[in-house]
DSSP file (Angstrom, degrees, kcal/mol; ACC not computed):
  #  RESIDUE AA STRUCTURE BP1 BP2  ACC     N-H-->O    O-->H-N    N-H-->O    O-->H-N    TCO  KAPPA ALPHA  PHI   PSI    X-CA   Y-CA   Z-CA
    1    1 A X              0   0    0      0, 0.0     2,-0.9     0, 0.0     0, 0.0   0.000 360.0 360.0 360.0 138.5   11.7  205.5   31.1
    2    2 A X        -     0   0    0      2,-0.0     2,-0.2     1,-0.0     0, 0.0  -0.495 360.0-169.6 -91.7 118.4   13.9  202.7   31.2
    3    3 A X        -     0   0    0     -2,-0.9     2,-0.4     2,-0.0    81,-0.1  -0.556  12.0-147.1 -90.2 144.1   12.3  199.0   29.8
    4    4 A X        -     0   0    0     -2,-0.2     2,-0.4     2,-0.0    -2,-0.0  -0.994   3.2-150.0-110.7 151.0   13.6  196.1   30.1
    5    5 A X        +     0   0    0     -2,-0.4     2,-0.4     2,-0.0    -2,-0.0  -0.931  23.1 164.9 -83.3  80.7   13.1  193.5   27.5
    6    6 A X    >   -     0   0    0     -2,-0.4     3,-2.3     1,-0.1    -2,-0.0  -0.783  13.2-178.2-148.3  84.1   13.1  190.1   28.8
    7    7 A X  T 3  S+     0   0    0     -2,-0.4     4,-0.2     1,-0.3     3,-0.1   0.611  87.2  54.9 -95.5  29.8   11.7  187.3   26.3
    8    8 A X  T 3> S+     0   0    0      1,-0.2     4,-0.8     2,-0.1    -1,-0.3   0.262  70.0 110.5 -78.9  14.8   12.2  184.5   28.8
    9    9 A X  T <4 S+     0   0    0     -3,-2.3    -1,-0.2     1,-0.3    -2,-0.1   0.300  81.0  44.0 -86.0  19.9   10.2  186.4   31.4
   10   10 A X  T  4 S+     0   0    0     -3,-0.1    -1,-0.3     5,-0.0    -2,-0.1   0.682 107.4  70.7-124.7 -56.9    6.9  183.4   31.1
   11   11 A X  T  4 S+     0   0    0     -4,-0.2     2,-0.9     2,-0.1    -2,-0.2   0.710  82.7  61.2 -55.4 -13.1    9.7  180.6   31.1
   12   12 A X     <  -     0   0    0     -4,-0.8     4,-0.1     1,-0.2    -1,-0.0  -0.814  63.5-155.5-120.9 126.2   11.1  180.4   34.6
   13   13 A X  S    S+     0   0    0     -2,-0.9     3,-0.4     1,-0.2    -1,-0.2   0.502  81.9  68.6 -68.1 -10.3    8.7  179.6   37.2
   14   14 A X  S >> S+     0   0    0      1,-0.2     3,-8.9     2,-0.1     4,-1.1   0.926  78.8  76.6 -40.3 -69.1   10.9  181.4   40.0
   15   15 A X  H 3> S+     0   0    0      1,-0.4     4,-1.1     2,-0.2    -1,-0.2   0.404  88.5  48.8 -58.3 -10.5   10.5  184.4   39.1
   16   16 A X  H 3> S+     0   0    0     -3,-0.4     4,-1.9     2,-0.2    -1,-0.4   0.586 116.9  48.1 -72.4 -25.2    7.2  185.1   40.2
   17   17 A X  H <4 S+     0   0    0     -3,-8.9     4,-0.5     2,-0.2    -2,-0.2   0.725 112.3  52.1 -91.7 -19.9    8.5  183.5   43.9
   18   18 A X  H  X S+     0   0    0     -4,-1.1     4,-2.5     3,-0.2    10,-0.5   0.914 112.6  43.5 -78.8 -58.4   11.6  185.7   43.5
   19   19 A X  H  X S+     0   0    0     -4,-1.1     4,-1.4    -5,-0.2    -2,-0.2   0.974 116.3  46.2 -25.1 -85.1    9.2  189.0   42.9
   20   20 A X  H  X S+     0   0    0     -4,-1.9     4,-1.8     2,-0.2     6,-0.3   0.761 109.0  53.8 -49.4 -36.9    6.8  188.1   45.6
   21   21 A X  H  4>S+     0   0    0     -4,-0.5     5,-1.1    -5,-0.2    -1,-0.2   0.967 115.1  42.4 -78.1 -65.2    9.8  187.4   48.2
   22   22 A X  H  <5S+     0   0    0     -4,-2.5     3,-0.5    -5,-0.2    -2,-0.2   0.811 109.6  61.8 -45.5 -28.0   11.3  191.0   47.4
   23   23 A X  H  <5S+     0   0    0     -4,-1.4     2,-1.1     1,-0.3    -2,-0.2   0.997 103.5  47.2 -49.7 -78.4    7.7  192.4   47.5
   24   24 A X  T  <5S-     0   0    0     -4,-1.8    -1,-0.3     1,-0.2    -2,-0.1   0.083 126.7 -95.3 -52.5  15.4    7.3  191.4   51.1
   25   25 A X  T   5S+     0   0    0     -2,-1.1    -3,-0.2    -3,-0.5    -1,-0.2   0.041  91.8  93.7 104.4 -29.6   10.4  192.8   52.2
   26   26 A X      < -     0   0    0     -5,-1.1     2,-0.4    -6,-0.3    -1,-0.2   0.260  63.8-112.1 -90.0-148.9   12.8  189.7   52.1
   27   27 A X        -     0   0    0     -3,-0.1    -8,-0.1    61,-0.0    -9,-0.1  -0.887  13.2-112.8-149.3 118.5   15.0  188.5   49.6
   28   28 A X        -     0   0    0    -10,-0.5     2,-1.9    -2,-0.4   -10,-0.0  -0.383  67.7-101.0 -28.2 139.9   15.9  185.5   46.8
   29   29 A X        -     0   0    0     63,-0.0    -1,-0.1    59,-0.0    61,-0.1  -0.536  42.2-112.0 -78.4  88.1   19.0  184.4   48.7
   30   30 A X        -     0   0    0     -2,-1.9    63,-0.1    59,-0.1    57,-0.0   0.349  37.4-114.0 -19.7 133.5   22.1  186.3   46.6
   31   31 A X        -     0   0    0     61,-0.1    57,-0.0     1,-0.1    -3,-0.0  -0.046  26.5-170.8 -76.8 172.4   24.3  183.5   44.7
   32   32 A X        -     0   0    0     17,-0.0    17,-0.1    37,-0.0    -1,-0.1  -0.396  21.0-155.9-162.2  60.7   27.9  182.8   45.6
   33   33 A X        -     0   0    0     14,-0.1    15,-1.9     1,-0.1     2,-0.3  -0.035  10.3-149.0 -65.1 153.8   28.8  180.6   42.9
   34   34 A X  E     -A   47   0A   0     13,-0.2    13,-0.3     2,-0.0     2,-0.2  -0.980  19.3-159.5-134.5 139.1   31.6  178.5   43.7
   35   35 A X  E     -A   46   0A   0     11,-1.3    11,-1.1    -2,-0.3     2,-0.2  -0.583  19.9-174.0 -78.3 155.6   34.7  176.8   41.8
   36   36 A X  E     +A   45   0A   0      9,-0.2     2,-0.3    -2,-0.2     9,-0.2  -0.794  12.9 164.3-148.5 124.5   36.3  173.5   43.8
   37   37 A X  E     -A   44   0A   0      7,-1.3     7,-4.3    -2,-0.2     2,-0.6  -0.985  31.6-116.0-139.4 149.6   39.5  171.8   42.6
   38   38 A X  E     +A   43   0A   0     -2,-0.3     2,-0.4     5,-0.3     5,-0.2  -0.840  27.9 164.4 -62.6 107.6   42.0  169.6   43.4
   39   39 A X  E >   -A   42   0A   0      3,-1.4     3,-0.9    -2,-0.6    -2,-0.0  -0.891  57.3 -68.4-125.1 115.3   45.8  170.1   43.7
   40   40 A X  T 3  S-     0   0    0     -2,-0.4    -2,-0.0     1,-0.2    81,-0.0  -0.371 120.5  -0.1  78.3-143.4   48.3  168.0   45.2
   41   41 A X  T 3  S+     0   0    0     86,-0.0    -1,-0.2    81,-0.0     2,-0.1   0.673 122.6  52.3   7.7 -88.3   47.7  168.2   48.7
   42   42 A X  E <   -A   39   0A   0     -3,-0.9    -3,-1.4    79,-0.2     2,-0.4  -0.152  65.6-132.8-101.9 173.7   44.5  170.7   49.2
   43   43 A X  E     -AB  38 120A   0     77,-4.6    77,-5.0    -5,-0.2     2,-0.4  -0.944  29.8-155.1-117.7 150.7   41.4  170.9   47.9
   44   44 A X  E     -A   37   0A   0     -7,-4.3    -7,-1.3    -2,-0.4     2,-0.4  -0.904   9.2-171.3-115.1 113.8   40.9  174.7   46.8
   45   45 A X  E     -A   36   0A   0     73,-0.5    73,-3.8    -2,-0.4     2,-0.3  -0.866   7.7-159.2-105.7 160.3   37.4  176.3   46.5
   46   46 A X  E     -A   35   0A   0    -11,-1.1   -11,-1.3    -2,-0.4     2,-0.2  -0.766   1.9-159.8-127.6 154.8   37.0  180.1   44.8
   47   47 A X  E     -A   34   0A   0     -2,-0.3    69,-1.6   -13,-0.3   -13,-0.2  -0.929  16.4-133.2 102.9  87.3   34.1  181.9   45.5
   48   48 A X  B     +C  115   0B   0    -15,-1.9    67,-0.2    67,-0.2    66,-0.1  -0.359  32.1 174.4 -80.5 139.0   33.4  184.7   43.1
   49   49 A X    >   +     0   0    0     65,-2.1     3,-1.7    -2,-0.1    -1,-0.1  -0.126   4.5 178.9-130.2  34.0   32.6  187.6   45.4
   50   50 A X  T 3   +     0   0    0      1,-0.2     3,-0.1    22,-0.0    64,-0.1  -0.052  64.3  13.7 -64.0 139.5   32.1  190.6   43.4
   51   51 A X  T 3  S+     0   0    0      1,-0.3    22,-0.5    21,-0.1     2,-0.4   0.716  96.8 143.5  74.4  10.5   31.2  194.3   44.9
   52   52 A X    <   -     0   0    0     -3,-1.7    -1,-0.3    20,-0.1     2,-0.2  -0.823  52.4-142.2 -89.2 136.4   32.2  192.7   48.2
   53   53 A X    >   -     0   0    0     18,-0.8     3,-1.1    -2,-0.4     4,-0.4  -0.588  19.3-135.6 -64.8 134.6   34.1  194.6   51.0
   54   54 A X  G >  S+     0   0    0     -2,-0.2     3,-0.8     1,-0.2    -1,-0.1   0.805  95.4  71.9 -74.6  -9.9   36.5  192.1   52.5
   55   55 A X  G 3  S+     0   0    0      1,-0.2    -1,-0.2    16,-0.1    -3,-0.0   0.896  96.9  46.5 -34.9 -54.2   35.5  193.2   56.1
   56   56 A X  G <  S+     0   0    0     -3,-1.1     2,-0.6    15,-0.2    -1,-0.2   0.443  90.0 108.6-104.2  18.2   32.2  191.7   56.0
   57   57 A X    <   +     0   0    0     -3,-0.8     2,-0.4    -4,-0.4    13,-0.3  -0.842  47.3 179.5 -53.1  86.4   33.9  188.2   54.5
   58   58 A X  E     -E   69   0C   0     11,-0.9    11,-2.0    -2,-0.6     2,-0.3  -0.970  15.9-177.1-122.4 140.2   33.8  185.6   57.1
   59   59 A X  E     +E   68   0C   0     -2,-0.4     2,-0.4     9,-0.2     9,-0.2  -0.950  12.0 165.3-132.3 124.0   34.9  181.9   57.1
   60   60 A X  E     -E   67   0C   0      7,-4.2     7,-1.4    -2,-0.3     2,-0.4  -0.985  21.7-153.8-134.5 153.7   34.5  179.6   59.9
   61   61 A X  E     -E   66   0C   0     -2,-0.4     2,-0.3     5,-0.2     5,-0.2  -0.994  10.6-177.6-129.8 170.5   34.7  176.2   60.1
   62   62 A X  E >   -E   65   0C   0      3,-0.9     3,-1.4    -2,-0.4    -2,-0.1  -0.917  66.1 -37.5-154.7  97.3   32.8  174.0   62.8
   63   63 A X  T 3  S-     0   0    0     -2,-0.3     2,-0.3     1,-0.3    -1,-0.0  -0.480 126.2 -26.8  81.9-143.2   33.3  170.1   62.9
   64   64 A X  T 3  S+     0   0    0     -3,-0.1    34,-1.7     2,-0.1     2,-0.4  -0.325 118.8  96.0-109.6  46.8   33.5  169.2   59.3
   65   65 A X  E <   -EF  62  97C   0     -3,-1.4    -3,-0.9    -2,-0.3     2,-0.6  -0.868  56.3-155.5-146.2 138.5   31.6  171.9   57.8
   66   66 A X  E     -EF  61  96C   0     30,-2.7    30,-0.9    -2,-0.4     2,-0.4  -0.701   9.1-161.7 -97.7 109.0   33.0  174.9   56.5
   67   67 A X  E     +EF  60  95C   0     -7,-1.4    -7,-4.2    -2,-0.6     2,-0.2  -0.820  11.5 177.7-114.1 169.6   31.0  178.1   56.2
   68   68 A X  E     +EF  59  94C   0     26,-2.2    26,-1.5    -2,-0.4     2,-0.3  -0.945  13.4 155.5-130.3 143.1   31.5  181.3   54.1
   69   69 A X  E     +EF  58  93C   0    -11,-2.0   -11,-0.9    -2,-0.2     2,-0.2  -0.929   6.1 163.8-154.7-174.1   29.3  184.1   54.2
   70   70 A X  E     - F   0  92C   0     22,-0.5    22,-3.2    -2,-0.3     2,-0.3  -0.859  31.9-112.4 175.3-175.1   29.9  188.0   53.4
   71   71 A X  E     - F   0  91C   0    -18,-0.3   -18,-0.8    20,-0.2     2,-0.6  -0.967   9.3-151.4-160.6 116.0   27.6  190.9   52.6
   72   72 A X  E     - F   0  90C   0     18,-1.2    18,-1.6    -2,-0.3     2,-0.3  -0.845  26.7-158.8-100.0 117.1   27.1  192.9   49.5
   73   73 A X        -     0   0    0     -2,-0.6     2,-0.9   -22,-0.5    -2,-0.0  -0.740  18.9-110.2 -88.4 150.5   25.9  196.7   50.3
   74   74 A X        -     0   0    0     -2,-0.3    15,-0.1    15,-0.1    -2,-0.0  -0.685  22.2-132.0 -45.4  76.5   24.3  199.2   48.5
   75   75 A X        -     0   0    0     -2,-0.9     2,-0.6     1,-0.1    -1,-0.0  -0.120  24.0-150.1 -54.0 128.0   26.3  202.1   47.5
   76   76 A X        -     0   0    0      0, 0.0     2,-0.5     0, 0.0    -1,-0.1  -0.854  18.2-174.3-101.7 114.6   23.8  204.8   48.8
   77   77 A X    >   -     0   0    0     -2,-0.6     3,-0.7     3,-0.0    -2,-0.0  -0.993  28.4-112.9-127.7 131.8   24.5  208.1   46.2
   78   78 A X  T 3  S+     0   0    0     -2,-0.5     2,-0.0     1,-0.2     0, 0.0  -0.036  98.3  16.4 -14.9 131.1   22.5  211.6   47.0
   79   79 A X  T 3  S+     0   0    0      1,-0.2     2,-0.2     0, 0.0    -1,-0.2   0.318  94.2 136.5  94.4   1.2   19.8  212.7   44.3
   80   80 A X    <   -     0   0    0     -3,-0.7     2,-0.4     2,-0.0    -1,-0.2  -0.652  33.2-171.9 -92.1 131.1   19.6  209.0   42.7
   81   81 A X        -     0   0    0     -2,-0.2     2,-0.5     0, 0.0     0, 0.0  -0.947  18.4-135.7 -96.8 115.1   16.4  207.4   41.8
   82   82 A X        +     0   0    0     -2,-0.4     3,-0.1     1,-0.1    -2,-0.0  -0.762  25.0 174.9-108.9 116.6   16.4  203.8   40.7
   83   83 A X        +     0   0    0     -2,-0.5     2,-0.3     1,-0.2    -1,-0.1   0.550  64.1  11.1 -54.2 -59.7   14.8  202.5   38.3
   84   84 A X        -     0   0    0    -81,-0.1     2,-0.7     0, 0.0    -1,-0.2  -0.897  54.2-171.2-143.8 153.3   15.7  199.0   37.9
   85   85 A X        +     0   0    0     -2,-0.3    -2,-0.0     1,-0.2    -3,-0.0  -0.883  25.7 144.9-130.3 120.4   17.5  196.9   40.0
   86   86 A X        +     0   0    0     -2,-0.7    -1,-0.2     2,-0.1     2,-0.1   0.816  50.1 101.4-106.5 -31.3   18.8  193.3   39.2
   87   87 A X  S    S-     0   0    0      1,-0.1     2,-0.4   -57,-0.0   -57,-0.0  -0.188  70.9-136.7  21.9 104.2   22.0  193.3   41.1
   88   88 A X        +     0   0    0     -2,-0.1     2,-0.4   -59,-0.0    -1,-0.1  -0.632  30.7 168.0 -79.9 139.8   21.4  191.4   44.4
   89   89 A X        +     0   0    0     -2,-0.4     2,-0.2   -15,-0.1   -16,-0.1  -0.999  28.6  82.3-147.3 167.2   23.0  192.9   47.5
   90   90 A X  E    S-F   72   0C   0    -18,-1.6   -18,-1.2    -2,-0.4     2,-0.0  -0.671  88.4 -40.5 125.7-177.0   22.4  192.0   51.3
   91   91 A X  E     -F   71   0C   0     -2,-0.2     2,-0.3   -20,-0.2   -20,-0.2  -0.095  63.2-179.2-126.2 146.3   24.1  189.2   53.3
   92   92 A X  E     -F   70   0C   0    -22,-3.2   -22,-0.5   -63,-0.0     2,-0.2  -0.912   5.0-162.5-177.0 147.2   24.7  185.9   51.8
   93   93 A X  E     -F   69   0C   0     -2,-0.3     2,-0.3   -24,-0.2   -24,-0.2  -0.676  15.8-164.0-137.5 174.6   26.0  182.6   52.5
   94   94 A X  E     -F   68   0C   0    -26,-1.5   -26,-2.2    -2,-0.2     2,-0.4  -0.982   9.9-157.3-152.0 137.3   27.5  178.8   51.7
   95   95 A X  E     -F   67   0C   0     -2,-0.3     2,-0.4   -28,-0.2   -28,-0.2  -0.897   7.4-170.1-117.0 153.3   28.1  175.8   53.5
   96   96 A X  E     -F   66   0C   0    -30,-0.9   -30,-2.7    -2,-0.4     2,-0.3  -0.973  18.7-145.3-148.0 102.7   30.9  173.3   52.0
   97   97 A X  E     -F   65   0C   0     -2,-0.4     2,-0.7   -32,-0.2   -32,-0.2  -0.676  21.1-143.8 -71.6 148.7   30.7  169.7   54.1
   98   98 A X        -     0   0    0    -34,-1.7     4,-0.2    -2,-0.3     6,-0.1  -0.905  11.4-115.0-118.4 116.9   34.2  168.7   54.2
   99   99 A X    >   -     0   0    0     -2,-0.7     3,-1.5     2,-0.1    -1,-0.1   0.038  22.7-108.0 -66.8-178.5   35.0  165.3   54.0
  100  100 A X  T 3  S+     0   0    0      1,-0.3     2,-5.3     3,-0.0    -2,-0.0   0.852 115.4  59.7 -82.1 -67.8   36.7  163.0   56.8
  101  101 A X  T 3  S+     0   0    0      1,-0.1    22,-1.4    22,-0.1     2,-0.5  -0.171  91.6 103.0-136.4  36.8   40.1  162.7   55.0
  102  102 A X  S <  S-     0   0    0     -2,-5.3    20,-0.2    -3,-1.5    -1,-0.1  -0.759  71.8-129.2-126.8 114.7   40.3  166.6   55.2
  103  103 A X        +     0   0    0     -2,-0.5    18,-0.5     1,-0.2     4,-0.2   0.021  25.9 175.6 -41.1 104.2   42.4  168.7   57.6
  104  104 A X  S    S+     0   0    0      1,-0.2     3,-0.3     2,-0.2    -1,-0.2   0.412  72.0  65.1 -81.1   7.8   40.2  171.3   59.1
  105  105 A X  S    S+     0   0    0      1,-0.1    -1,-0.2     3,-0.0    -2,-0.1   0.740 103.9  50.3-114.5 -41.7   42.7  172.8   61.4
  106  106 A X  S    S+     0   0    0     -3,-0.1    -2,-0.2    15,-0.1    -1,-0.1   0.385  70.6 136.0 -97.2  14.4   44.6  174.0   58.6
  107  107 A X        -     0   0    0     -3,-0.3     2,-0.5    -4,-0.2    13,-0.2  -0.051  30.4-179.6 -42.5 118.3   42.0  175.6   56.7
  108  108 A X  E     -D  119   0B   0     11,-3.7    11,-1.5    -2,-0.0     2,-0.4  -0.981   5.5-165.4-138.6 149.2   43.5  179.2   55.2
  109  109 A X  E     -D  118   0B   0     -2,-0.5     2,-0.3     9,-0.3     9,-0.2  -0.965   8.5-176.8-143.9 130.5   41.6  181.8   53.1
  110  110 A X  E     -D  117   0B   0      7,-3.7     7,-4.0    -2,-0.4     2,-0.4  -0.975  18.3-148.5-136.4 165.8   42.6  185.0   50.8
  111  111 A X  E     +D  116   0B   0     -2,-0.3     5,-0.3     5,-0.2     2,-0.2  -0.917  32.2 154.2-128.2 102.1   40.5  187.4   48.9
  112  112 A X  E >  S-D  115   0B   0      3,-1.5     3,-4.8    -2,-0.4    -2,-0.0  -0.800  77.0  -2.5-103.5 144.8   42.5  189.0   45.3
  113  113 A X  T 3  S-     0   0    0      1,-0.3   -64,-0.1    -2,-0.2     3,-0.1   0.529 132.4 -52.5  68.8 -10.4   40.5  190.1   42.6
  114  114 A X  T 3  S+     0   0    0      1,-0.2   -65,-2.1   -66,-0.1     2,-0.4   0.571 108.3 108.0  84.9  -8.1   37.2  189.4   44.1
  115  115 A X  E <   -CD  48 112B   0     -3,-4.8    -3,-1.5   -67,-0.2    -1,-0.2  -0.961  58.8-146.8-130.9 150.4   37.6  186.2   44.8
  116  116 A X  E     - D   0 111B   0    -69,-1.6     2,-0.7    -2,-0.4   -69,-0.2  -0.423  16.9-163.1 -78.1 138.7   38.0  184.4   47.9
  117  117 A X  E     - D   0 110B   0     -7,-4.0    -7,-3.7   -71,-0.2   -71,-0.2  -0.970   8.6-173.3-120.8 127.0   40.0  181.7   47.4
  118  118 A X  E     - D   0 109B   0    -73,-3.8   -73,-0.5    -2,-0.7     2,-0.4  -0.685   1.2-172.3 -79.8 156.1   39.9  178.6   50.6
  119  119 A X  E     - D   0 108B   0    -11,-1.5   -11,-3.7    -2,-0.2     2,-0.4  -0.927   9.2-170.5-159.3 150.5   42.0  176.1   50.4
  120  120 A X  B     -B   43   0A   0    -77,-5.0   -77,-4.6    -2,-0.4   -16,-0.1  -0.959  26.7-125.0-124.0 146.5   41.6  173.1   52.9
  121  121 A X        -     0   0    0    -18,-0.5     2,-0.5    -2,-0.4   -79,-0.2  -0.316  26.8-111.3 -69.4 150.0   44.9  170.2   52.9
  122  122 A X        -     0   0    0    -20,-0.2   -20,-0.2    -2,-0.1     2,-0.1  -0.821  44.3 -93.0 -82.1 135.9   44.2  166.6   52.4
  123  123 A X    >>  -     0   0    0    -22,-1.4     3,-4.1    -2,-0.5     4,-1.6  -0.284  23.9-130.4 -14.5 105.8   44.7  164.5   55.4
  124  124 A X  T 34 S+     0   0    0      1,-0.3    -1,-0.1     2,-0.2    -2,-0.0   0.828 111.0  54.1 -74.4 -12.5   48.0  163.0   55.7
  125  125 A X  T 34 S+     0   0    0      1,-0.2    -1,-0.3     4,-0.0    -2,-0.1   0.251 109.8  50.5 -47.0  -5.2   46.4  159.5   56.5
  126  126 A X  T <4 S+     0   0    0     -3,-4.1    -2,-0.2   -25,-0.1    -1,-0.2   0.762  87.6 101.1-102.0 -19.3   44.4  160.0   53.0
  127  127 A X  S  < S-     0   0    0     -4,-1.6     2,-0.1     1,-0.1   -86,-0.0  -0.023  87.3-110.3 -62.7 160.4   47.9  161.0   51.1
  128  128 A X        +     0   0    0     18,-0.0     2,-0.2    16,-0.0    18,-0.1  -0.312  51.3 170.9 -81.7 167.2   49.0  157.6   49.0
  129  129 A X        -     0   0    0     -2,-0.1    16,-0.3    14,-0.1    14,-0.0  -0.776  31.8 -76.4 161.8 153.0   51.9  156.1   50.6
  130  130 A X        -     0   0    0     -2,-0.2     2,-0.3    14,-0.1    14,-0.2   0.062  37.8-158.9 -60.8 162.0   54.4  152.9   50.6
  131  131 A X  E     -G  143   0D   0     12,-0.8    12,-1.8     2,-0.0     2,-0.2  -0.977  14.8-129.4-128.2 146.0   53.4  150.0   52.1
  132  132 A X  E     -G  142   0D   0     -2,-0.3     2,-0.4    10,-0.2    10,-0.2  -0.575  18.6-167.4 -52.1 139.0   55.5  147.2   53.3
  133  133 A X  E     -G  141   0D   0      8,-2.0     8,-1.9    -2,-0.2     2,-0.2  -0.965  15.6-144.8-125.7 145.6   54.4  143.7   52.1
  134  134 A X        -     0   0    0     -2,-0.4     2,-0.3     6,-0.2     6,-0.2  -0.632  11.5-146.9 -90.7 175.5   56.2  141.0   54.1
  135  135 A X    >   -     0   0    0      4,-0.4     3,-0.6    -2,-0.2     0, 0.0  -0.669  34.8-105.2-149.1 153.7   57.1  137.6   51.8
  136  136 A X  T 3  S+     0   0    0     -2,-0.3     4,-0.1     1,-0.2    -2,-0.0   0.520 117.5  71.7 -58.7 -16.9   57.0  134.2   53.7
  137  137 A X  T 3  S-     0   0    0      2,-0.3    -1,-0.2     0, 0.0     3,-0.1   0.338 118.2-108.2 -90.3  -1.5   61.3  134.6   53.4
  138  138 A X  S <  S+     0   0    0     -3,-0.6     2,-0.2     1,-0.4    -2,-0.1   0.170  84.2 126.3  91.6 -20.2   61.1  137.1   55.9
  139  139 A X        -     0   0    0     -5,-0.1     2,-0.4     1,-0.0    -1,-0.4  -0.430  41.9-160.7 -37.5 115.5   61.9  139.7   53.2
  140  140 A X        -     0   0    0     -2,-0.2     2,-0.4    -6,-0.2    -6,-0.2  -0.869   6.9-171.8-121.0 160.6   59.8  142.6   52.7
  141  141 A X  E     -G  133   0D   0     -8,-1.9    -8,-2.0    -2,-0.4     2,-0.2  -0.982  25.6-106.4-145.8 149.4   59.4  145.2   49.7
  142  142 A X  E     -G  132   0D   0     -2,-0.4     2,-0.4   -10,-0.2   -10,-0.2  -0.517  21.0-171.4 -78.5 142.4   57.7  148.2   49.1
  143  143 A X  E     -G  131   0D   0    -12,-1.8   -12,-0.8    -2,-0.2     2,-0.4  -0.991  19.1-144.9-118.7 120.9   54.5  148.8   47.0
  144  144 A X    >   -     0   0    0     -2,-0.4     3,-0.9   -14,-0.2   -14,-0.1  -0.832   5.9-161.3-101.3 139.6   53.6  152.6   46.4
  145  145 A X  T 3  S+     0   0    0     -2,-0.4    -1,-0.2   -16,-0.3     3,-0.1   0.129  80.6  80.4 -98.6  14.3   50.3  152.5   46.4
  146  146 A X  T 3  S+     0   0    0      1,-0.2     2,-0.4   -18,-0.1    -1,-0.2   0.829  93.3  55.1 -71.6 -45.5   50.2  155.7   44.8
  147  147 A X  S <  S-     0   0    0     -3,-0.9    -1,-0.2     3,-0.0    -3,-0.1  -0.788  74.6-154.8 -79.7  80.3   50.9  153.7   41.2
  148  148 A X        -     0   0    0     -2,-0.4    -3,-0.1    -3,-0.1    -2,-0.0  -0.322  31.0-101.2 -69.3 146.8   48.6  151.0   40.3
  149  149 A X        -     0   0    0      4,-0.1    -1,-0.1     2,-0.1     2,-0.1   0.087  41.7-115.6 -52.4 157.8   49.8  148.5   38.2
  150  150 A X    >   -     0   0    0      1,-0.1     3,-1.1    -3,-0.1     4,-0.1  -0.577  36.1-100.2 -86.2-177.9   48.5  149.0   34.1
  151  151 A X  T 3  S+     0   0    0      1,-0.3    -1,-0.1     2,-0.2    -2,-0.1   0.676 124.9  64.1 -62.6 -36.3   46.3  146.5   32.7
  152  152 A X  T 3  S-     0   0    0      1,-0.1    -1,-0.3     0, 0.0    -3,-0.0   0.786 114.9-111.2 -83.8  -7.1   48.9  144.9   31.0
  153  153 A X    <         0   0    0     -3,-1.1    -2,-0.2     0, 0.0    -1,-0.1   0.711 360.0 360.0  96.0  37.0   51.0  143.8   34.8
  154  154 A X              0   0    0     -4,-0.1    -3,-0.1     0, 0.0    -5,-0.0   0.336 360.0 360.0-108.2 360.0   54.1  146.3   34.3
């Protein structure tokens, strides 16, 4: 018979609520850990999705909040007993509030590799950009407001 060995099993107080919630039928809600970075532009979040079909992948967004959700099956094999299973599967989801100075109409999503990769544009009203200063001489000049001056004034 196969044991498992586990000698944190007294340290995490979950794991009895985790037990009990699978007991009764339900479920821990399966993880969807997420990366989020900044490039440019976009913001990109990844979403490690492993053992997922891309079928049951869906991304919506709604006002300014972006969900992802998808759905990890069971492979069901003939003549198999099993014995233990740590490996979450069933339906499982993420909500990503999006801030105001992010395009949601241009939101685009792919899945390589197992993970889904989002990626949302920056706003072009948040983007840095020149400004005109007018001068009392009637003469104006540009500041990009992209570069702040260093500490020392150059």
């Amino acid at each position: 018979m196969l044991m498992r060995f586990d000698p944190f099993r007294h340290v995490d107080p979950f794991r009895e609520l985790d037990r009990a919630l699978t007991a009764a039928g339900g479920s821990a809600a399966p993880s969807m850990p997420m990366d989020a970075v900044r490039r440019d532009n976009e913001i990109e979040l990844r979403f490690d999705l492993p053992g997922v079909d891309a079928t049951s992948i869906d991304v919506e967004v709604d006002g300014d909040e972006l969900r992802v959700s998808a759905e990890r099956r069971r492979p069901a094999v003939e003549g198999e007993r099993v014995l233990s299973a740590e490996r979450r599967f069933g339906r499982m989801g993420r909500r990503v509030l999006l801030g105001e100075h992010l395009d949601s109409d241009g939101v685009a999503a792919s899945y390589v590799d197992r993970v889904l990769v989002v990626t949302i544009p920056i706003a072009e009203q948040a983007t840095p950009r020149k400004v005109l200063v007018a001068t009392g001489a009637g003469r104006t000049d540009a500041i990009d407001v992209a570069e702040a001056p260093s500490a020392d004034g150059a």
